[in-house]
C-alpha positions in Angstrom: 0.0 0.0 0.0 1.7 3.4 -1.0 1.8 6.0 1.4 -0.1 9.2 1.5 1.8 12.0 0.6 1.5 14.5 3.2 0.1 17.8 2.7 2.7 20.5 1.4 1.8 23.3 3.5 4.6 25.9 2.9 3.9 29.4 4.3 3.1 31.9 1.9 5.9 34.1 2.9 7.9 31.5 0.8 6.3 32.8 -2.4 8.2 36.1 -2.0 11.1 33.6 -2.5 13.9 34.9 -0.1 16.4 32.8 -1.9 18.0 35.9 -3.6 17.9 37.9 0.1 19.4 34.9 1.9 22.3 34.4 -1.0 23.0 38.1 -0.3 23.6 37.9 3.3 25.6 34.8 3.7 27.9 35.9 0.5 28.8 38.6 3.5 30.6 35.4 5.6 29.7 33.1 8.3 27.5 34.0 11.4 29.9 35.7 13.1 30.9 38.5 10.3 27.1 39.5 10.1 26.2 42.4 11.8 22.9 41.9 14.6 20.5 42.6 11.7 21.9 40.8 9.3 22.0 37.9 11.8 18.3 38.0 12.5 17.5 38.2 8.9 20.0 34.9 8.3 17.7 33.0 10.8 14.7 34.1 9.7 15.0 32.7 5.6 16.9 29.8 7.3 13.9 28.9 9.3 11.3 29.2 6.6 13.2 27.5 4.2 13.7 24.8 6.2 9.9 23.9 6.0 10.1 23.5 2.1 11.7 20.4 2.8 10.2 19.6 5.9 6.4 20.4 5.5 4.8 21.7 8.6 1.4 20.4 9.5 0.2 22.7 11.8 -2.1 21.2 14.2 -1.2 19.8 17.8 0.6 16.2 17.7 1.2 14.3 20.9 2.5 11.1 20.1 1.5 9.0 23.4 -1.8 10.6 22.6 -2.3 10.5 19.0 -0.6 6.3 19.9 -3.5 5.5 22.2 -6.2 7.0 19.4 -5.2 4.4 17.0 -5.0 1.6 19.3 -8.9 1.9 19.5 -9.1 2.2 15.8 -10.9 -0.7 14.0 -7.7 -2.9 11.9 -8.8 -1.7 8.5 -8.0 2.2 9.7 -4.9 1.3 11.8 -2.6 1.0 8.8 -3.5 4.1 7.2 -3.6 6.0 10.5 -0.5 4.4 11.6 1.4 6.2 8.5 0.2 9.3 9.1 1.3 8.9 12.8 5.1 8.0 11.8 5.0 10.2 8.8 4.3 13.5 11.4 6.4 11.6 14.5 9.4 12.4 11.7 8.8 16.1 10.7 8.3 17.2 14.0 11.3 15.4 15.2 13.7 17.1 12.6 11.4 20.2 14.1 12.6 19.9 17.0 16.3 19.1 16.4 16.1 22.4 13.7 15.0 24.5 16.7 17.3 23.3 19.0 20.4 24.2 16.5 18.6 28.0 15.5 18.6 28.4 19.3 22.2 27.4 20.2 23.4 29.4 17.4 21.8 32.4 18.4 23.4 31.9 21.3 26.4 31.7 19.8 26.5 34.6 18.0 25.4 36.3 21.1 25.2 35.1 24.5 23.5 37.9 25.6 20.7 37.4 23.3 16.8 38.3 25.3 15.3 35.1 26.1 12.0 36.5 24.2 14.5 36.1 20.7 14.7 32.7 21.6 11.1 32.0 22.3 10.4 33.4 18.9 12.2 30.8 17.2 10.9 27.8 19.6 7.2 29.7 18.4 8.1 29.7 14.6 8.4 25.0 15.2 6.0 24.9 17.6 3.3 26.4 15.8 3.9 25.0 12.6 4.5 21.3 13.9 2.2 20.7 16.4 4.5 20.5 19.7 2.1 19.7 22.6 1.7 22.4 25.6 4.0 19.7 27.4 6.7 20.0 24.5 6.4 24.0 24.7 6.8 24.1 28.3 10.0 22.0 28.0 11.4 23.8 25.6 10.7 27.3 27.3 12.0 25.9 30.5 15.2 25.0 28.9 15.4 28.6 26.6 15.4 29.6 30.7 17.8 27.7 31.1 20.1 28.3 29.0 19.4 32.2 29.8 19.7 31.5 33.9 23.1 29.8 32.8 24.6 32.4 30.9 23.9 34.9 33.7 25.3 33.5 36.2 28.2 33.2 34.3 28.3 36.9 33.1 27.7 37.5 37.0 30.8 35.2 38.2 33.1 37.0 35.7 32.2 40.5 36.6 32.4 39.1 40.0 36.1 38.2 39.5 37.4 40.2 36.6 41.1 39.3 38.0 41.9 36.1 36.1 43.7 34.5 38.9 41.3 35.0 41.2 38.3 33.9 38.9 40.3 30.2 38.9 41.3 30.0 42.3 37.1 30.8 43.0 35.5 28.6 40.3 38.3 25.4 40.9 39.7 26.1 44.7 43.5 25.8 42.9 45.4 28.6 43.3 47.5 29.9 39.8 49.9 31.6 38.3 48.6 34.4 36.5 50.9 34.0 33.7 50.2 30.3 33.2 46.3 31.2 32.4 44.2 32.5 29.3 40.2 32.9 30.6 37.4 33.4 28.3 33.7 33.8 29.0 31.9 31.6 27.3 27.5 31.3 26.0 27.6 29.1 29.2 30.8 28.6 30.9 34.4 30.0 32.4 36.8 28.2 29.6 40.5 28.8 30.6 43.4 27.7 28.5 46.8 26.9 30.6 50.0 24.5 30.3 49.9 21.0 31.1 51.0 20.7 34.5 48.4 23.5 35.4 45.7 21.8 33.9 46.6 18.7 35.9 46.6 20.7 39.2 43.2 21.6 38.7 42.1 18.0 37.3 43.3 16.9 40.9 41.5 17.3 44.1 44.0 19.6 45.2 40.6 22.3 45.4 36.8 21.8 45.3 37.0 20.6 41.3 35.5 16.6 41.7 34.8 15.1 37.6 31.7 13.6 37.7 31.9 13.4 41.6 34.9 12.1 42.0 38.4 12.9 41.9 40.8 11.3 39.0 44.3 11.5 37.9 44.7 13.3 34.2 45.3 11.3 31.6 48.8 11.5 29.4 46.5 11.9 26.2 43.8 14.4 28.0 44.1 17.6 26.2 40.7 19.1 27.6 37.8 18.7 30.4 34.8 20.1 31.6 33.6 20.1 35.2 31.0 22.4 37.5 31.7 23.3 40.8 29.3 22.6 42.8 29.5 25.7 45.7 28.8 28.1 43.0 27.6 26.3 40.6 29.7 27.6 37.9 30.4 25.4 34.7 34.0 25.6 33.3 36.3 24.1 30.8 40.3 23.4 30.8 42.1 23.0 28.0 46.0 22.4 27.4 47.0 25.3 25.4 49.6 23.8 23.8 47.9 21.1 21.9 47.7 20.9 18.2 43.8 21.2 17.4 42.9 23.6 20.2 39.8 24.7 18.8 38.5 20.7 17.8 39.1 20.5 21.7 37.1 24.1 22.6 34.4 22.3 20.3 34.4 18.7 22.6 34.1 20.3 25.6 31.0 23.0 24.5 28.9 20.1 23.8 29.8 18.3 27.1 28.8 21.5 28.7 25.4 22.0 26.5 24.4 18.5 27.6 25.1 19.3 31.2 22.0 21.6 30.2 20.0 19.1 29.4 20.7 16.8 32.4 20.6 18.9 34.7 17.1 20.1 33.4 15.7 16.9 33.4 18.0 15.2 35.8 17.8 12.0 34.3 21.6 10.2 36.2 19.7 11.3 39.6 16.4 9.7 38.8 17.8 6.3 37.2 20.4 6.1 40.2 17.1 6.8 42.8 14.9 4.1 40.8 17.8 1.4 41.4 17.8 2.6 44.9 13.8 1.8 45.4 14.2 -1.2 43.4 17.2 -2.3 45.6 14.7 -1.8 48.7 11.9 -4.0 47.1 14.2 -6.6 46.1 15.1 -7.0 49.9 11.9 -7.1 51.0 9.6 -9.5 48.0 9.0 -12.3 49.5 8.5 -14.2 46.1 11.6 -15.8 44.6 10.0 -15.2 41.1 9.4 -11.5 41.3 12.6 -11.3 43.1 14.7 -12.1 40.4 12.4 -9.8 37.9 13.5 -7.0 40.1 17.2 -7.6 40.1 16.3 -7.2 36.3 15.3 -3.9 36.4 17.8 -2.8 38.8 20.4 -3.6 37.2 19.1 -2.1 33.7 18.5 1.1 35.7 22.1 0.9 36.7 23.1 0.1 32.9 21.1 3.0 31.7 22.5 5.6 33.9 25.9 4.4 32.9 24.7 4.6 29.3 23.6 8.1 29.8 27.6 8.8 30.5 28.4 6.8 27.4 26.0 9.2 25.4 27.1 12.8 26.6 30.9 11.6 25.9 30.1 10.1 22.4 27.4 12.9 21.3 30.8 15.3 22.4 33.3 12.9 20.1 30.6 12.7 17.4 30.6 16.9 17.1 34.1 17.4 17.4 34.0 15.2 14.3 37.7 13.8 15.3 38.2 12.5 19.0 36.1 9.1 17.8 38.2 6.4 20.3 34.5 4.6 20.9 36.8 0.8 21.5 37.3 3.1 25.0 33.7 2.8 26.2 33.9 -1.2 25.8 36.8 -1.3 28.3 36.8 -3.5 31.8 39.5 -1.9 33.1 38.5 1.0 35.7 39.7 3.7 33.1 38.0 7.4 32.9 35.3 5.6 30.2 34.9 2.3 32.3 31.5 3.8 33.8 30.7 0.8 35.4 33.5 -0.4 37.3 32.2 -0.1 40.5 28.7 -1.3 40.1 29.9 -4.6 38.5 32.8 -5.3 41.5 29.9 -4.9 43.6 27.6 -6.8 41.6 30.0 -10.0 40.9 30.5 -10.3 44.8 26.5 -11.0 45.1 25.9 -14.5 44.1 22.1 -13.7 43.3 23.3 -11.3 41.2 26.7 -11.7 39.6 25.7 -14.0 36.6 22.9 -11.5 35.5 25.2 -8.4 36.4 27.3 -9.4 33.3 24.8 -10.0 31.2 23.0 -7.0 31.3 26.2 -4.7 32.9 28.6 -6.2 30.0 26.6 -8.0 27.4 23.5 -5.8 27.1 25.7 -2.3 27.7 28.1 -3.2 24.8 25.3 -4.2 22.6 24.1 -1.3 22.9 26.7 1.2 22.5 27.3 -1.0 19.0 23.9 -0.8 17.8 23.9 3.0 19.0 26.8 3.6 16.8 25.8 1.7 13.9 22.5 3.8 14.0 24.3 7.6 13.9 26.7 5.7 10.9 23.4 4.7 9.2 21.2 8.3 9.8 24.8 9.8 8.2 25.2 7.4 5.3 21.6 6.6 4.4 19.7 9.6 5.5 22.8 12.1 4.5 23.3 14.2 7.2 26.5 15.9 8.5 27.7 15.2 12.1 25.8 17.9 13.8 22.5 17.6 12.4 22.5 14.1 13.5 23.6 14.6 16.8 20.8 17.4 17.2 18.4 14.7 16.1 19.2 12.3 18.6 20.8 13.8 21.5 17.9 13.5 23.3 17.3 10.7 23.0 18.4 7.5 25.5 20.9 5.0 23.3 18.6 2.1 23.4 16.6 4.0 21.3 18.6 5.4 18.7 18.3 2.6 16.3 14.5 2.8 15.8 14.9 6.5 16.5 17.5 6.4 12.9 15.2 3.3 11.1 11.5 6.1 11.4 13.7 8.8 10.5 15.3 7.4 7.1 12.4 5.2 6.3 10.0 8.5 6.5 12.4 11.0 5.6 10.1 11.5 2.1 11.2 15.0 1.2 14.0 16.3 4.2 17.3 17.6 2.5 19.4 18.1 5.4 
């Protein structure tokens, strides 16, 4: 049975055709060379000509919702109804991605940018695909934000406009003002020193802990990200001395961006509480059966918030476009990428649970890192899109589900020219 072809519903400012308008600016340079107007008007025939290839459809789409409607269908309208459900699940994901990457670059171009800019372009997708009052909340809780973010850093560096100071506040290390280059960056301190610097303040010398704990830097490290968590301040490190300096600027930005994310919707904490209660039930079901059901779902909470580590290190590697050393994520050996080292020692020492810990902790985790790469290779290869447009398509999304996320969005993918 073909599919229908859904409705082209281009907005009629497209038939003033601002092809000629758009060529003009960017033939000025890139983002940054364009003066504030200029910018604006960039953003503006970017957006709309993004819907020629990605049609909107205007009315409100909830997927859970729209799901449970077809459920109840009879079976001669499911199929038909269950096309039109994937068709607009696909445009209003590549919605969402294209106004997540308007709104970042924006930000970009200027930090200081009013959060009512922003809203504007989370409007322009949300009115012309459908985004639930759920979606639009989200996504005007996280323009905030990124807005709440950005101030505090602007605050923190007027705060301390003495360099030396500012990194003896934000990492508790104390410097030598020579040693240091500070920036202030969209949503971050970034500071640029010499090796043995940046190892200082990699150590637990001060208050800087990586992911909650302290570590010794790596010989190949060239860059990190941390927050600190008196002041709440996100900053990045980078060896100043390396060769691609800016590739490593690039890694860290996105670690930071995703430190957004997770800390908007928290996800680590609430996998690590639902082991927790999980734990507790285990402990006290008295049936052997749903016992061992349990340990199955505390363990994959356990796998998943270790997989949510995996993802905002490899969504980092995948938009540098050149730190891609994925075989470091399948190692057992307690290195920076082994997220699970300490779950599975205490795991294997539990004879109700060791055989099952490495099945789901080792065989299921690996599985699917591998099927989670596979899928960005395929959404690049078969659906033709550059790094970044991929990783905005799916950097939301847990890895588990990147692989049907990628199959919807090159099967459907009926008109989209990334």
């Amino acid at each position: 049975m073909l599919r229908q072809k859904p409705r082209d519903e281009r907005p009629r400012e497209l038939s003033r055709e601002p092809w000629d308008r758009y060529a003009e600016l960017r033939a000025k340079g890139e983002d940054s060379e364009l003066s504030p107007q200029d910018f604006r008007q960039v953003i503006e025939c970017e957006m709309l000509l993004s819907t020629v290839d990605n049609p909107p459809f205007g009315e409100v789409f909830d997927a859970e919702v729209e799901l449970k409607k077809i459920t109840s269908l009879p079976h001669g309208k499911k199929e038909t109804a269950l096309e039109v459900f994937k068709d607009k699940l696909v445009r209003q994901r590549h919605a969402y991605a294209q106004c997540r990457s308007f709104i970042e670059r924006a930000i970009q171009y200027d930090p200081d940018t009013k959060g009512a800019g922003l809203i504007q372009i989370g409007d322009f997708f949300a009115n012309r695909y459908g985004f639930s009052d759920f979606a639009k909340g989200t996504l005007y809780d996280l323009i905030g934000e990124y807005a709440d973010q950005h101030k505090a850093v602007k605050a923190f560096r007027l705060k301390y406009p003495d360099n030396a100071t500012l990194v003896r506040e934000v990492t508790g290390v104390p410097v030598n003002p020579a040693d240091i280059r500070v920036t202030e960056g969209p949503l971050s301190i970034d500071i640029q020193t010499d090796r043995a610097t940046a190892e200082r303040l990699y150590s637990e010398d001060g208050k800087l802990l990586i992911d909650g704990t302290a570590q010794k830097m790596g010989s190949e490290t060239q860059a990190f990200q941390a927050r600190n968590p008196e002041n709440n301040i996100c900053f990045t490190v980078a060896v100043n001395n390396i060769a691609d300096l800016e590739n490593a600027y690039t890694h860290e930005q996105q670690h930071v961006r995703n430190q957004v994310f997770r800390k908007f919707f928290d996800l680590p904490k609430t996998l690590a509480t639902n082991a927790s209660i999980i734990q507790t039930r285990v402990r006290n079901e008295p049936d052997s059966v749903v016992r061992s059901g349990l340990r199955v779902e505390e363990l994959r909470a356990v796998r998943d918030q270790a997989l949510d580590e995996v993802k905002d290190e490899l969504t980092a590697m995948l938009k540098d476009k050149k730190s891609q050393y994925f075989n470091r994520f399948y190692s057992k050996d307690g290195g920076p990428y082994d997220y699970l080292v300490s779950k599975r020692d205490e795991y294997y020492k539990d004879p109700d649970y060791a055989e099952l810990a490495h099945e789901i902790l080792v065989g299921e985790y690996d599985r699917i890192i591998t099927d989670a790469l596979k899928a960005f290779n395929d959404l690049r290869t078969a659906g033709k899109y550059d790094a970044d447009k991929a990783v905005a398509l799916l950097t939301d999304m847990p890895l588990d589900r990147w692989p049907s996320t990628v199959y919807h969005l090159n099967q459907h993918a009926y008109k989209y020219k990334p």
